[in-house]
N, C-alpha and C positions, 0 to 999 in steps of 0.2 A: 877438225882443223889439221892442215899437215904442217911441216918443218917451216914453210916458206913464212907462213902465215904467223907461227908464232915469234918465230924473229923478228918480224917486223914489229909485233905488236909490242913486245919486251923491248927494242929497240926505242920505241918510242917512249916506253915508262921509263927509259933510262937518261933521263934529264927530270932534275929536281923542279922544274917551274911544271913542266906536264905532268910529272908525275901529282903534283898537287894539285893541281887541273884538273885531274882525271879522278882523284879521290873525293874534290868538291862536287864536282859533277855525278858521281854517284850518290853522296850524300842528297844533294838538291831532288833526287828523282825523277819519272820519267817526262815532266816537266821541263827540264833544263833550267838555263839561264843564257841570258843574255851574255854574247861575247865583254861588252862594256862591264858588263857587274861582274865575271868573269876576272877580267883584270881588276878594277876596283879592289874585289873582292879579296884581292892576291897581290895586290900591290906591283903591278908587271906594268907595263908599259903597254896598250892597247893593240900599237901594231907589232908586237914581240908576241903579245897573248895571243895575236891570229896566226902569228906563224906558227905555233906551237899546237893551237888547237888544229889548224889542218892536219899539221902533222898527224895527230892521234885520229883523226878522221880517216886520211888515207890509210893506218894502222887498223880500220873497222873499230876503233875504240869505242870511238863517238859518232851519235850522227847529226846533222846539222837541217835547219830549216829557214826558210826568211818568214817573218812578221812583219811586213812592214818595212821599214826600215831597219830593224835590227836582224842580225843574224843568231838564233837560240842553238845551244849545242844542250846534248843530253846525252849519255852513257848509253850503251849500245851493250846491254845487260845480255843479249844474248849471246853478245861475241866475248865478252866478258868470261859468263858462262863457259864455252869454248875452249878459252884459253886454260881456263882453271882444272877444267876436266883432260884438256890435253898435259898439262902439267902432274897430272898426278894421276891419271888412266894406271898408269904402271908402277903405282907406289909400293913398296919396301916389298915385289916381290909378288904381287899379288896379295899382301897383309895388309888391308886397309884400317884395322883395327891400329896400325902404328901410324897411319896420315891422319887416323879420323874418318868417317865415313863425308869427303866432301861432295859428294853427289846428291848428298842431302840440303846442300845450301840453297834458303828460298831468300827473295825477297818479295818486300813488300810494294809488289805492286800485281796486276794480272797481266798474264802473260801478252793480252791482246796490247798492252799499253809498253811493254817491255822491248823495245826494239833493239 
């Protein structure tokens, strides 16, 4: 990930409706949710919730698909990934022992499903 990319994506977690967006949408899995249950879920307003979810889309946060008639968004755990690794590639010095070893963070799901 370089500089451009992580701006953007911090940029985007820096509005409290996305940022809870984006932490439901990891919790739900590589699954997703529905934009509707999305906001529902969050008490937003439907077309605020879409604006917010593109946003985080164009940020590579999330990625989006149609069913149907609905639009599912789901976390995009490997840009996730990314960001987290770019955030902390250079911690305290090369002393990871002071960040914690975060390149050890899995989750639970397999990689093929982790987009």
């Amino acid at each position: 990930m370089d500089d451009q990319l992580a701006v953007a994506a911090l940029s985007a977690l820096a509005h409290e409706d996305r940022l809870v967006a984006f932490r439901l949408l990891v919790r739900a899995g590589p699954d997703g949710m529905a934009s509707g249950e999305i906001a529902e879920a969050l008490s937003i307003p439907p077309t605020r919730m879409s604006f917010h979810l593109s946003t985080l889309e164009r940020a590579k946060l999330l990625r989006s698909w149609r069913d149907g008639r609905r639009i599912l968004y789901a976390a995009s755990y490997a840009d996730m990934r990314s960001l987290l690794v770019f955030l902390t590639d250079d911690c305290c010095s090369g002393k990871p022992e002071i960040c914690g070893d975060l390149s050890q963070i899995s989750f639970q799901c397999e990689p093929e499903t982790c987009r």
